[in-house]
C-alpha positions in Angstrom: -130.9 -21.4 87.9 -133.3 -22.5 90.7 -133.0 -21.2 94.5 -131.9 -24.3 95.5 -129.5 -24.8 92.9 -128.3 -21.8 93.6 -127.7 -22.3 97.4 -125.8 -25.7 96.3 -123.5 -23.4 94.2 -122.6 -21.4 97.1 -122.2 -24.1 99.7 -118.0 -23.5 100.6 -115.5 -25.1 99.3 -114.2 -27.9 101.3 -110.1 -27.2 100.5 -110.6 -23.8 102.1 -108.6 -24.4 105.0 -111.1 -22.6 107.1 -114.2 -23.6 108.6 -117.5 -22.0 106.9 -115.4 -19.5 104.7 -115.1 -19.6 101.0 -111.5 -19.0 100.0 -110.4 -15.2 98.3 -107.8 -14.8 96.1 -104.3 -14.0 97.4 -103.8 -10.5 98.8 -107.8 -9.8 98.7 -109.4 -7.3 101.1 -109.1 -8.3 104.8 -111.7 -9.9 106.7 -113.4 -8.0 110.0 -111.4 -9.8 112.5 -108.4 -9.0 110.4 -109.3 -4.9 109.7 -109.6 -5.0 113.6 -106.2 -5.8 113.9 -104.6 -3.8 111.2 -103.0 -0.5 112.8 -103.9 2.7 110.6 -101.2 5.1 110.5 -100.4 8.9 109.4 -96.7 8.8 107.3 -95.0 10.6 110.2 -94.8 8.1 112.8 -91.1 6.7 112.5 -91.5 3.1 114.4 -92.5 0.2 112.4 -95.4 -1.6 113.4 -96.2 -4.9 112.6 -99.3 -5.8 109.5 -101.5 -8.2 110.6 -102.2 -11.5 107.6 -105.6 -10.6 106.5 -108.0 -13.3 107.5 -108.4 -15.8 104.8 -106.0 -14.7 102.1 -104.4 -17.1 101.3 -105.4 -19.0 98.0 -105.4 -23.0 98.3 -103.9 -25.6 96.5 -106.2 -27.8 94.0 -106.9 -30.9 96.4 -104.9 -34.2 95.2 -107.5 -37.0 94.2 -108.7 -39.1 96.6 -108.2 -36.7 99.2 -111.6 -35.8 101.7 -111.4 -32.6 99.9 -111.5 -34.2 96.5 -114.4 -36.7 97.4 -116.8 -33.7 98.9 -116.4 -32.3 95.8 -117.4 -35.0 93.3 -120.2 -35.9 95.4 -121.8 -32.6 95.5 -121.3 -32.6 92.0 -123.6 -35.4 91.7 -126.3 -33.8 93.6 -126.1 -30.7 91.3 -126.5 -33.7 88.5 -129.6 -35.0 90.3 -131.2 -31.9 90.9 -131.8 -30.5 87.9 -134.7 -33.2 87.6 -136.4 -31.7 90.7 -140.1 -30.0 89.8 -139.7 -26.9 90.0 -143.0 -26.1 91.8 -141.0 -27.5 94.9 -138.3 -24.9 94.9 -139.7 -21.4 94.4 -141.1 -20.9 97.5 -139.4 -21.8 101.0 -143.2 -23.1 102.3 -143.0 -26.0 99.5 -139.4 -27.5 100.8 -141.3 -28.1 104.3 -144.9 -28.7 102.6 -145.8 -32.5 103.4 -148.1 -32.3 100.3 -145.5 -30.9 98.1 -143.1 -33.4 99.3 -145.6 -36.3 98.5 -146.1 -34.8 95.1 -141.4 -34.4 94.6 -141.7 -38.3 95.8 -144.2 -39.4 93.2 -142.3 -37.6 90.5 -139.3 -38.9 91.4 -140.8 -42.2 91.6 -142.2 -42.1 88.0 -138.9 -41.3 86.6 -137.0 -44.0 88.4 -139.5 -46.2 87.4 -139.3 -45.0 83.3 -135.4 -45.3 83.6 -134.9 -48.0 85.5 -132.2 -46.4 87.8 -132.8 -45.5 91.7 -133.1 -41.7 92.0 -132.9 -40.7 95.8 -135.7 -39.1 97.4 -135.4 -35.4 98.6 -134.9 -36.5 102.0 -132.0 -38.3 101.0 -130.7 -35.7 98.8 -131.0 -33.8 102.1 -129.3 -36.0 104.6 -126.1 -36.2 101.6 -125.7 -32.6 101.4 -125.5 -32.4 105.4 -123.5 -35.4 105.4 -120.8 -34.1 103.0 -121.1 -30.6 104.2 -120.8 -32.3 107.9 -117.3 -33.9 106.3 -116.2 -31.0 105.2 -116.3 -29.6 108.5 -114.4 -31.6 110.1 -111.7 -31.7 107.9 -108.5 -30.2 110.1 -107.2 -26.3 109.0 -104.7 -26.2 106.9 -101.3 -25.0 109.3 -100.1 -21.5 108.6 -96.9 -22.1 106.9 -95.5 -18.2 108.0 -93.1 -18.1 110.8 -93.2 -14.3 110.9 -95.2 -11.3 110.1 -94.3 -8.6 107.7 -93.3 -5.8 109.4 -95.8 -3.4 107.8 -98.4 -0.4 108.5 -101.5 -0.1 106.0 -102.3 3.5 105.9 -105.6 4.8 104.2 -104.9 6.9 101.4 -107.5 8.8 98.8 -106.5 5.7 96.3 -106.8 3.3 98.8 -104.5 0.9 101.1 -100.6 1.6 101.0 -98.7 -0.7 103.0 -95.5 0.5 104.2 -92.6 -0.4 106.6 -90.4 2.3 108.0 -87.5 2.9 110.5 -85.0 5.0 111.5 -81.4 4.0 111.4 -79.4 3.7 114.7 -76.8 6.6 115.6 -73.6 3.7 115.2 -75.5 2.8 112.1 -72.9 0.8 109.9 -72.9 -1.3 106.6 -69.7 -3.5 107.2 -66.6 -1.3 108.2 -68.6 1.8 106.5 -70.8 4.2 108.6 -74.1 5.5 107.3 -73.3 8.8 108.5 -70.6 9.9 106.2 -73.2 10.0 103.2 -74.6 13.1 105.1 -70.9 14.5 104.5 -70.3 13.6 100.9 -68.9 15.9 98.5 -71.3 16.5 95.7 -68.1 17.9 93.4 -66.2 14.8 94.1 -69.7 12.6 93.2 -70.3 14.8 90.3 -67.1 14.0 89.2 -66.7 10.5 89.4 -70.3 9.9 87.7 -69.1 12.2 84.5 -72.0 14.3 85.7 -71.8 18.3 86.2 -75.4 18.4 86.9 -74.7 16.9 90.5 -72.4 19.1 92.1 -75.0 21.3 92.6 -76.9 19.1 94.9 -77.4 18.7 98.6 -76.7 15.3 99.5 -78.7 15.4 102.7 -81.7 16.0 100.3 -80.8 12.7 98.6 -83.4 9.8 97.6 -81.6 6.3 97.9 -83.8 4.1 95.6 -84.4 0.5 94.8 -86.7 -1.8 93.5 -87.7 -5.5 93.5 -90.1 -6.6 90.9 -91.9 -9.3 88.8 -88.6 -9.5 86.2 -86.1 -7.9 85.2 -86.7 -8.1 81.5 -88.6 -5.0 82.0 -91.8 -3.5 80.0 -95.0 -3.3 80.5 -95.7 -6.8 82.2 -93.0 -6.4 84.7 -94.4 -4.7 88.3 -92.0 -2.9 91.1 -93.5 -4.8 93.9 -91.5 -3.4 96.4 -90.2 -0.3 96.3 -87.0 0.5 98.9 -86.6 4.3 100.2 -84.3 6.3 102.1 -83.3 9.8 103.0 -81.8 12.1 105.6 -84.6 13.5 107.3 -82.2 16.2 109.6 -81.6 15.0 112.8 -78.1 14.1 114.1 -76.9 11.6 116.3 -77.4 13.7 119.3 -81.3 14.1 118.7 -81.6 10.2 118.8 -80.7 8.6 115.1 -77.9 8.9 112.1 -80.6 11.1 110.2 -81.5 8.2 107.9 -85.0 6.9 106.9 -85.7 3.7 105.2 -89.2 3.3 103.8 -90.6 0.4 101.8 -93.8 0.7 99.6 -95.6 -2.9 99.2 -97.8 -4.3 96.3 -100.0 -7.0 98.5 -101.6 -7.0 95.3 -101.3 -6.5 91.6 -103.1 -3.8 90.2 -103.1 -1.5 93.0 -100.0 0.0 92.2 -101.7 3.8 92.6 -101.2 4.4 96.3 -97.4 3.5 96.0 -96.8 5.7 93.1 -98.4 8.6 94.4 -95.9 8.1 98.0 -93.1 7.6 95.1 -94.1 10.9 93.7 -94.6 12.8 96.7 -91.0 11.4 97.9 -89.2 12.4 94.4 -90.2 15.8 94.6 -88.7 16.5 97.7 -85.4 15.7 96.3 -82.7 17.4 95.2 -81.3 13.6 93.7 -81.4 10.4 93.1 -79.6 7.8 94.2 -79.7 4.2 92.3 -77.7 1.1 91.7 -78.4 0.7 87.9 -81.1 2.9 88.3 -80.7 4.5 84.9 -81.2 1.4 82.9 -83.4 -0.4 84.8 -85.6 1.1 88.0 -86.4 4.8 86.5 -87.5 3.2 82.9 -89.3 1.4 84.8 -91.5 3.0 87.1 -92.1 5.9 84.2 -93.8 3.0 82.8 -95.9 2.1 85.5 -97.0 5.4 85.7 -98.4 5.5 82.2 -99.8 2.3 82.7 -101.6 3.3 86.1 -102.5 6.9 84.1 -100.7 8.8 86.7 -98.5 11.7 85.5 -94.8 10.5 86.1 -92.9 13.1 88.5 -89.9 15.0 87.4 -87.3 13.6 87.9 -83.8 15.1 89.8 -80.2 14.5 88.9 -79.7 10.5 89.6 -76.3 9.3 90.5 -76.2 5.6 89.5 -73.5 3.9 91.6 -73.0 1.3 89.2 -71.4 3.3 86.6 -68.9 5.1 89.7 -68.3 1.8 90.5 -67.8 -0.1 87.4 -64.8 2.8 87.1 -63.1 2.7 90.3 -62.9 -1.0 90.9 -62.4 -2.4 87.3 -58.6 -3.0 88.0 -59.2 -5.3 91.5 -63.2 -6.4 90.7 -64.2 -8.6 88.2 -67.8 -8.4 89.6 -69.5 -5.2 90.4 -72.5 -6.5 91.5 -73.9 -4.3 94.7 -73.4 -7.8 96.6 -70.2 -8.1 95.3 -69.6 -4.6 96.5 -71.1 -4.6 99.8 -68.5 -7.6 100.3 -65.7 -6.6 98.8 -65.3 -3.4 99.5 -67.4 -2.6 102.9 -66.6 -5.9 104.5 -70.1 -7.1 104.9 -71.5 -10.6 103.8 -75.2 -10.7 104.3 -76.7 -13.3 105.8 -80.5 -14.9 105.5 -82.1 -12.6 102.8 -83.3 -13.7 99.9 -80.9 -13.8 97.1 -81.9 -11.8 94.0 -82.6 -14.9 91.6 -85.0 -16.1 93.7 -87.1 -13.0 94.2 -89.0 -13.2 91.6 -90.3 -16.4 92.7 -91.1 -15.7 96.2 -93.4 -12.9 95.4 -95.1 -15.5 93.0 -95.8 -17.8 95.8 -97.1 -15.2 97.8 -99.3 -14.6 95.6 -100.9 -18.2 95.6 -100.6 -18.4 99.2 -100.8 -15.6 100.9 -97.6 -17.0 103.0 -96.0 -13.9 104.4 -93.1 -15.8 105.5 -91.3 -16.2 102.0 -91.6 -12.3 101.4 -89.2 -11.9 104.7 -86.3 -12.3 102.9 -86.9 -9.9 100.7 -87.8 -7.0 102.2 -84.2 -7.5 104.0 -83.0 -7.9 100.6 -84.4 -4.9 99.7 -83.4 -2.7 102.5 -79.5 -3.9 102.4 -79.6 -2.7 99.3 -80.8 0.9 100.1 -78.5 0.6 103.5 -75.4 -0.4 101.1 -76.1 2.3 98.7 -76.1 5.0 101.7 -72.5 3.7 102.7 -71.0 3.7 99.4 -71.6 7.6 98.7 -70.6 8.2 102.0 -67.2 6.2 100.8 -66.9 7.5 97.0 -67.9 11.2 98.3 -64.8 11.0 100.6 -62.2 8.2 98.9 -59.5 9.4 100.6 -59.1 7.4 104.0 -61.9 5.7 102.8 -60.8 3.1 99.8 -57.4 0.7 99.8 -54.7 1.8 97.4 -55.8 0.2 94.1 -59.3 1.5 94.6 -58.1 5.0 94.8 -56.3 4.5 91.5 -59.4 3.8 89.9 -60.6 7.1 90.9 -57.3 9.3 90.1 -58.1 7.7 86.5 -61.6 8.8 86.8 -61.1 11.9 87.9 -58.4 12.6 85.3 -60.7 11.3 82.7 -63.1 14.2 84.3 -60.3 17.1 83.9 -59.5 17.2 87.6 -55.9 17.2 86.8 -54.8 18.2 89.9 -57.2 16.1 92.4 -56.5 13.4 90.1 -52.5 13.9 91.1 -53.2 13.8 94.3 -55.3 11.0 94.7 -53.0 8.8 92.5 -50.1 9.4 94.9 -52.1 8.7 97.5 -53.1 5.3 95.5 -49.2 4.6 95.1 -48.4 5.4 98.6 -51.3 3.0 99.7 -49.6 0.2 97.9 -51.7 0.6 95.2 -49.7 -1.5 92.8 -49.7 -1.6 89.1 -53.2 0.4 88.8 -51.6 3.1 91.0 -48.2 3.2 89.2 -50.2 3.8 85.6 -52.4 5.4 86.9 -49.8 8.3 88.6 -47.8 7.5 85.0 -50.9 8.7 82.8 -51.4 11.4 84.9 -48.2 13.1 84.8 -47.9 12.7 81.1 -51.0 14.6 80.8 -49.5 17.3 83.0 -46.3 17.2 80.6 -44.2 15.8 83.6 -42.3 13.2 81.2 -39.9 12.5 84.1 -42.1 11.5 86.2 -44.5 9.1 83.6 -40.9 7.7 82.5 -40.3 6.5 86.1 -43.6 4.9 86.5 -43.6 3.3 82.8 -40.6 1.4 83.5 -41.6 0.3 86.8 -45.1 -1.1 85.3 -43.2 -2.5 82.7 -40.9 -4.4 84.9 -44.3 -6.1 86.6 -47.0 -6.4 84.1 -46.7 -7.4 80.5 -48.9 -4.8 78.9 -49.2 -3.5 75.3 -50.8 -0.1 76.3 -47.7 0.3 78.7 -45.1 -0.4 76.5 -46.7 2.0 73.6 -46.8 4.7 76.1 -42.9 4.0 77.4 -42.0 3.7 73.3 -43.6 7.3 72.9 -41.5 8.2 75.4 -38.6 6.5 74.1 -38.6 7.7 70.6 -40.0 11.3 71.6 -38.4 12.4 75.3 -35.6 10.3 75.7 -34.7 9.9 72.0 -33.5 6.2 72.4 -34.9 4.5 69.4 -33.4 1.6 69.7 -35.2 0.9 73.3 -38.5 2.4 71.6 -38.1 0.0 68.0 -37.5 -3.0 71.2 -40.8 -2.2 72.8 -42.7 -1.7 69.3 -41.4 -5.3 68.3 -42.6 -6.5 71.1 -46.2 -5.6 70.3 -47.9 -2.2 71.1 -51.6 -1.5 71.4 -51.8 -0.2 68.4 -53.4 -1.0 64.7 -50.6 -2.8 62.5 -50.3 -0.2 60.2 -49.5 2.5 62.6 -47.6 -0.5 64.5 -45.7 -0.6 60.6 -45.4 3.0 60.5 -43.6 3.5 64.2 -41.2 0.8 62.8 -40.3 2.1 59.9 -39.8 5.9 61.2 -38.0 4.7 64.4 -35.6 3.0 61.7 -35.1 5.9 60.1 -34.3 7.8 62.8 -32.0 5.2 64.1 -29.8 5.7 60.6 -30.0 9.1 61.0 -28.9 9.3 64.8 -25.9 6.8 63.9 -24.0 10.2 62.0 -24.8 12.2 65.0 -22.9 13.9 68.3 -23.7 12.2 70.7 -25.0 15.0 72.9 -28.0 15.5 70.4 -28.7 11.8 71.5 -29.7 13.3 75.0 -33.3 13.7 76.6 -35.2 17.0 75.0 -35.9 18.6 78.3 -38.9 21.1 77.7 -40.8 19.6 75.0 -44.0 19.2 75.2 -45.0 18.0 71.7 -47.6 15.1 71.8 -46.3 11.6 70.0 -48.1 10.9 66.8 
């Protein structure tokens, strides 16, 4: 390609939206006037700081046609055309562009060929005054308007891998999320947590050593073509209320741009190893996976990783009988009485952080890094909540967790907690719940009591085979047992067949007997078949 050529190739694009500048792709490096306002930071100061928009970022749109922009094009597309017929004696030095003679000897070229094809070729001159012309245009064409109301609220600190931009602040000493204060996570029981989540492994852990994590990404098919864009931290960091703060840290890590995913991993490592857990909302299936593989993918050793309490199984068990969404929005509604208000609702991440991509707009990513840090905030509330259910969760909450905790072998807690549930006004969950749990501690009295009175307000096959057991087995009324089976018990047909036919049986046989042998079998502990 000729020098002059070459200079038409780099003349700037007209769509730019800025005067003289060639456009850069979406999240590029910032210009000088932008790195001048960019504030560098160390990871220990606390108060967040706002990130400049890097000077020129954003990517434009493709002009529409017949638009200024459009037209500037096409016509310096011509002149490229028209150029490549230029002798090349006049371009390869500068001297020849302002040589008279050589421009006599371009014009009497040029003049030969129009002249052989019968077409007007413009002179050099004129090529010249058309190139300042529509560069002239271009210039005047007005900026395109910043379409960002706000700034994201974001440090770049310089790291060995290269820019990490991060937002971080400390939470405020009244710090709530609804009716639930952020503090009481700093008091959780890490038995009762261990418990609830099935999970021995936690009870060991010191929950003011705990990582609160959550991610927003590209998908949430997963793999290796979905990227954790922004990645939500928090943690105690040891203070108290009296030094100023609740003790809670939220940091987010953002991906300005994809492929530079190393500086945000390493901070993600460097953050897992200082804890003694992990805290997620479906963490397990989705987020860990997840950033193991972006690890790989980025050829960074992936940390070890601590016990992880995922919230969404804890609360998939204690809110089944009262939620039929367990969403964390659902959740943060429901049960800590807060509705959010202008974030960025999770279905529409995905496309924000496309658009910032194309146009640098800072403005649609706003929404979701609130997104993103209600849902570390909301995580924080609910351990303080499920580490401490009692005077914490409503009646039929509390009856999930009795059943949990019974399911766990906590006998005993689980007792407690499920008279609590009753006492709350817990309802039918707390009434089977108290029922299942004193039939496992052989108190059939007590079970019998609560059968009935489930049985009276829910129409349950799972209750009425528990009340026939007792029927047939404690009690030794068969014919109140055979009513219950007839009625339909949750149980296979043939074992349905073969509690029929032995309660029938029995019935014949108790017909011959004293009546006192018809009496409850106080003592016995033998389990129903």
């Amino acid at each position: 390609m000729s020098s002059f050529q070459a200079k038409l190739s780099r003349l700037p694009s007209m769509g730019s939206g800025s005067r003289g500048a060639s456009p850069r792709p979406a999240g590029g490096e910032p210009g000088a006037a932008a790195q001048q306002r960019l504030v560098t930071v160390d990871t220990d100061p606390i108060e967040a700081s706002a990130l400049t928009p890097e000077a020129g970022s954003p990517e434009t749109k493709a002009p529409e046609a017949g638009s200024p922009e459009t037209r500037s094009v096409h016509e310096l597309e011509s002149v490229r055309e028209l150029m490549v017929d230029v002798p090349p004696e006049a371009e390869r030095s500068p001297e020849a562009e302002r040589s008279p003679e050589a421009n006599r000897r371009v014009e009497e070229r040029l003049g030969s060929q129009r002249v052989a094809s019968g077409s007007h070729r413009p002179s050099l001159e004129e090529l010249r005054e058309r190139i300042a012309r529509i560069v002239g245009r271009g210039a005047q064409l007005p900026p395109r308007a910043d379409p960002a109301r706000g700034e994201l609220p974001f440090f770049v600190e310089r790291t060995e891998e290269g820019p990490l931009y991060t937002n971080r602040v400390r939470a405020l000493p009244a710090a709530r999320v609804g009716r639930a204060p952020l503090v009481a996570a700093r008091t959780a029981d890490p038995a009762m947590l261990a418990l609830l989540a099935l999970d021995p492994g936690l009870a060991g852990c010191d929950v003011q050593r705990a990582l609160y994590l959550d991610t927003e990404t590209t998908g949430l098919a997963g793999g290796t073509g979905t990227v954790p864009f922004l990645i939500g931290l928090a943690w105690h960091d040891g203070s108290s209320a009296e030094e100023g703060g609740s003790g809670f840290v939220v940091e987010q890590l953002l991906l300005r741009r994809l492929g530079e995913e190393g500086p945000m991993l390493r901070r993600l490592s460097e953050r897992l190893a200082a804890a003694s857990m992990i805290v997620t909302y479906n963490g397990k299936a989705f987020d860990m996976p997840l950033l193991r593989t972006r690890f790989v993918m980025n050829r960074l050793p992936p940390p070890p990783e601590p016990p992880h309490l995922d919230l969404v199984h804890v609360a998939r068990r204690i809110h089944k009988g009262r939620l039929r969404s367990r969403t964390l929005i659902a959740l943060e509604h429901e049960v800590l009485g807060r509705v959010r208000i202008g974030d960025t609702p999770g279905g529409e991440i995905v496309a924000a952080y496309a658009h910032f991509l194309r146009t640098g707009d800072e403005d649609a990513l706003l929404g979701v890094v609130e997104h993103n840090s209600a849902d570390v905030l909301a995580m924080v509330a609910l351990v303080g909540l499920y580490g401490e259910p009692l005077g914490s969760l409503i009646g039929e909450d509390l009856a999930g967790v009795a059943a949990t905790l019974q399911r766990a072998g906590a006998i005993e807690r689980a007792a407690e907690l499920a008279e609590a549930a009753v006492a709350q006004g817990g309802g039918a969950a707390a009434l089977k719940a108290r029922g299942d749990i004193a039939r496992a501690r052989g108190d059939r009295a007590r079970a019998l009591q609560d059968y009935e009175a489930l049985s009276a307000e829910v129409d349950d096959a799972g209750v009425r085979l528990a009340l026939a057991k007792l029927y047939e087995h404690h009690v030794r009324s068969f014919a109140q047992a055979l009513e219950l089976v007839e009625r339909g018990t949750a149980e296979a047909e043939p074992a349905r067949a073969r509690r029929r036919a032995r309660l029938q049986r029995k019935m014949e046989r108790a017909a011959g007997e004293p009546a006192e042998v018809a009496s409850p079998r106080k003592g016995r502990r033998r389990q129903a078949p």
